[in-house]
TORTI-101777 format. One record per residue: residue number from 1; residue in three letters; x, y, z of N, C-alpha, C, O in turn. Coordinates in steps of 0.2 Angstrom, whole numbers, always signed. Each point is the difference from the previous one (the first is absolute). Example, Ala and Ser with C-alpha at 12.3 -4.5 7.8 and 13.67 -1.06 7.14 Angstrom:
// TORTI-101777
(1 ala (+66 -28 +39) (-4 +6 +0) (+4 +6 +0) (+5 -1 +3));
(2 ser (-7 +6 -7) (+4 +6 +1) (-4 +5 +3) (+3 +6 +1));
// end
This chain:
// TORTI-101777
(1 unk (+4 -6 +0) (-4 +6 +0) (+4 +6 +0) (+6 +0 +2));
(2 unk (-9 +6 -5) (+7 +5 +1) (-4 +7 +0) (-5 +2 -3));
(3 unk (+9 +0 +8) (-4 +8 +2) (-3 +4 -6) (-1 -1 -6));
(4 unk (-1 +6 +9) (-3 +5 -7) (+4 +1 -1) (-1 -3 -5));
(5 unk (+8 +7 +4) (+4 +3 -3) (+4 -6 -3) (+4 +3 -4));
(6 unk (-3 -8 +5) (+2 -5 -7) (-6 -4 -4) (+0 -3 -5));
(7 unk (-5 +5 +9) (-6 -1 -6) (+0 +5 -5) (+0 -2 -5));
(8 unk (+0 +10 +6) (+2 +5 -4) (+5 -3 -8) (+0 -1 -6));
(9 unk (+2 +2 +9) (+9 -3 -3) (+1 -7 -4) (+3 -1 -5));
(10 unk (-7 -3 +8) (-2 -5 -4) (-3 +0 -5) (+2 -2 -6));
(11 unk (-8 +4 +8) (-6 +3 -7) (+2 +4 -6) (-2 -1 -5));
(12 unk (+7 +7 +7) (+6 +3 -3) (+4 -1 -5) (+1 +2 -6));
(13 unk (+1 -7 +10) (+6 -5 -4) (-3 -4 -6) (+2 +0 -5));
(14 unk (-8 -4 +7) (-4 -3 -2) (-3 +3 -10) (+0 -1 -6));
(15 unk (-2 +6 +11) (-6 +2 -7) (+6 +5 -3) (-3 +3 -5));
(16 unk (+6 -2 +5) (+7 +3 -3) (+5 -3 -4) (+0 +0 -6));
(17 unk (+2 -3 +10) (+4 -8 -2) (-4 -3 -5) (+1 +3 -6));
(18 unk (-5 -7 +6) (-7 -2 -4) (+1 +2 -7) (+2 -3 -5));
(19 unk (-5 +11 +5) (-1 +4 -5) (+7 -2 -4) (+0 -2 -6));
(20 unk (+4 +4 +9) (+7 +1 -4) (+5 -6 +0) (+6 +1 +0));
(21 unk (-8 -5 +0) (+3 -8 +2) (+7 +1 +1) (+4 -1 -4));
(22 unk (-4 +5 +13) (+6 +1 +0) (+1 +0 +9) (-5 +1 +3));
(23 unk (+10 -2 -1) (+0 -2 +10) (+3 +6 +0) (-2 +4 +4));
(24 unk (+6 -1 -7) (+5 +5 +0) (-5 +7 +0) (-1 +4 +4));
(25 unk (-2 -4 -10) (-3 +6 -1) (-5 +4 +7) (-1 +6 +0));
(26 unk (-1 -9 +3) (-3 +4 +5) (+3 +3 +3) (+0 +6 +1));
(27 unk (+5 -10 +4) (+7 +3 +2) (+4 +7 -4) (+2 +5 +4));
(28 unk (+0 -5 -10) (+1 +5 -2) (-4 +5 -3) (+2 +5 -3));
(29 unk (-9 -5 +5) (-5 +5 -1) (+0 +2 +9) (-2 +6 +1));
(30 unk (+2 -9 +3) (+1 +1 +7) (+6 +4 +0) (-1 +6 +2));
(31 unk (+8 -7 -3) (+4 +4 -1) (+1 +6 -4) (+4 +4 +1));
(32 unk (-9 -3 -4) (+2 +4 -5) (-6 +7 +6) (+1 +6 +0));
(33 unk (-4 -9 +2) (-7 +4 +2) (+3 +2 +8) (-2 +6 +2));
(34 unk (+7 -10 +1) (+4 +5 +4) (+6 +2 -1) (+3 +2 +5));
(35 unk (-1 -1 -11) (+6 +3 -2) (-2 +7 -4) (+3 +3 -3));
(36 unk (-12 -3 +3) (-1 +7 -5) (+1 -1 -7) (-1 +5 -3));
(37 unk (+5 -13 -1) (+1 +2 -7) (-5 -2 -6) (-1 -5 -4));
(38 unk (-2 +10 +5) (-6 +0 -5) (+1 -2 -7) (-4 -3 -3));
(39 unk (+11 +6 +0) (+1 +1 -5) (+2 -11 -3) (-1 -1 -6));
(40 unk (+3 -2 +10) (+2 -6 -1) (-7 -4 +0) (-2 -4 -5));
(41 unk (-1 +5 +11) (-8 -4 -1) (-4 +3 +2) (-1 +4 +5));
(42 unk (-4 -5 -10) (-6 +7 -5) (-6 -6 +6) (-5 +3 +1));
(43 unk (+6 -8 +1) (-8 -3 +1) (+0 +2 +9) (+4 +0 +4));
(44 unk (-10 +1 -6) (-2 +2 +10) (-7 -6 +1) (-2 -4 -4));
(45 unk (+1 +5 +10) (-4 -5 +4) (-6 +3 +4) (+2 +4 +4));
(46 unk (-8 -6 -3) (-4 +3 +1) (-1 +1 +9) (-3 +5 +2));
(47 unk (+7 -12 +2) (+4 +1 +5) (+6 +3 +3) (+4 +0 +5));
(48 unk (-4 +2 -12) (+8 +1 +3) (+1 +2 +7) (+1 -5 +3));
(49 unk (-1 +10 +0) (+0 +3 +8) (+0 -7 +5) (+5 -2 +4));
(50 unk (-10 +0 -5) (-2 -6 +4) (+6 -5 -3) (+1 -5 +4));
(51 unk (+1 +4 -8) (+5 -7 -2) (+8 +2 +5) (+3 -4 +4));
(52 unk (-1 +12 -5) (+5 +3 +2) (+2 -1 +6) (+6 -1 +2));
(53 unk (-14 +2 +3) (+0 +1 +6) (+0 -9 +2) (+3 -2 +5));
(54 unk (-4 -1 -9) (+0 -5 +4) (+5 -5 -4) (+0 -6 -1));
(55 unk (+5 +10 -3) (+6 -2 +0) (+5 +0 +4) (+4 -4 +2));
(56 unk (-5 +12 +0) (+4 +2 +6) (-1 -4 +8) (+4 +0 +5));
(57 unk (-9 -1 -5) (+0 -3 +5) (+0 -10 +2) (-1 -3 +5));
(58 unk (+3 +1 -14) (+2 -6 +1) (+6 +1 +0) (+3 -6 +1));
(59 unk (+2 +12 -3) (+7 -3 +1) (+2 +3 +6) (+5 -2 +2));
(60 unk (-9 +7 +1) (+2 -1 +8) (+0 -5 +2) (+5 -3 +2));
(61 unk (-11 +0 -1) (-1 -6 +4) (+2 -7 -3) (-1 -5 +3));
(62 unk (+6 +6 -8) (+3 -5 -3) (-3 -7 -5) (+3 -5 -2));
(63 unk (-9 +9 +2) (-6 -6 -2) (-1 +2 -9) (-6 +2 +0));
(64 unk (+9 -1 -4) (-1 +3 -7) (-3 -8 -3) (-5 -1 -3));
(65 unk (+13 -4 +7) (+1 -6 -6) (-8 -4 +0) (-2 -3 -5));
(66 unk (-1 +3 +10) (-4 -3 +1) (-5 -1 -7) (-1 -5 -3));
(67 unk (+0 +16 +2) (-7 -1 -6) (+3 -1 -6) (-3 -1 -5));
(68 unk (+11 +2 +4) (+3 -1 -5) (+1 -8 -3) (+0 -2 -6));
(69 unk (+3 -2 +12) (-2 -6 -2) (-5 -3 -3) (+0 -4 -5));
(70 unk (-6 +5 +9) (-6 -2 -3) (-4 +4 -6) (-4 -2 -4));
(71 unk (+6 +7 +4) (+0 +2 -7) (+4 -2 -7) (-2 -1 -5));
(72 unk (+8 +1 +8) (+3 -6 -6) (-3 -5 -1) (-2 -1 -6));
(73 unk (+0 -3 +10) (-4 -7 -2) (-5 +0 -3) (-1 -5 -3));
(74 unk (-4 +11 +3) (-6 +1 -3) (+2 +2 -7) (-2 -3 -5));
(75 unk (+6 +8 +5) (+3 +2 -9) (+2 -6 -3) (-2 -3 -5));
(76 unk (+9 +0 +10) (+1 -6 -6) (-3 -6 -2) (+2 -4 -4));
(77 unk (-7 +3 +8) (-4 -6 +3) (+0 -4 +0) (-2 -5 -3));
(78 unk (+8 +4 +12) (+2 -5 +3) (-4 -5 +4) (+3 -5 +3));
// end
């Protein structure tokens, strides 16, 4: 079971990944959206706010790999 803020993140990862059949690409649409570089990746997300915040607060709490694990398995359909 996994808190709200890996449930965010996973759904995230999920319908992101998915679209763009890629484990990478959310991650660097995440990075790009705390680094401010607009100019590299044009797509935003309708959550965005809400994915950020509860980015941030799975890598304080150390708990990222969890929704990113299971979100790999769901893209690559393990």
């Amino acid at each position: 079971m996994m808190n709200k803020d890996e449930q965010v993140l996973y759904d995230f990862f999920c319908q992101v990944g998915i679209v763009n059949n890629s484990v990478d690409y959310p991650l660097i649409l995440i990075d790009s959206w705390l680094n401010r570089d607009h100019e590299s990746v044009v797509a935003d997300y309708d959550k965005k706010d809400e994915v950020l915040e509860a980015y941030n607060h799975c890598i304080i709490a150390s708990s990222l790999d969890k929704p990113l694990y299971e979100a790999i398995k769901t893209i690559k359909g393990w």
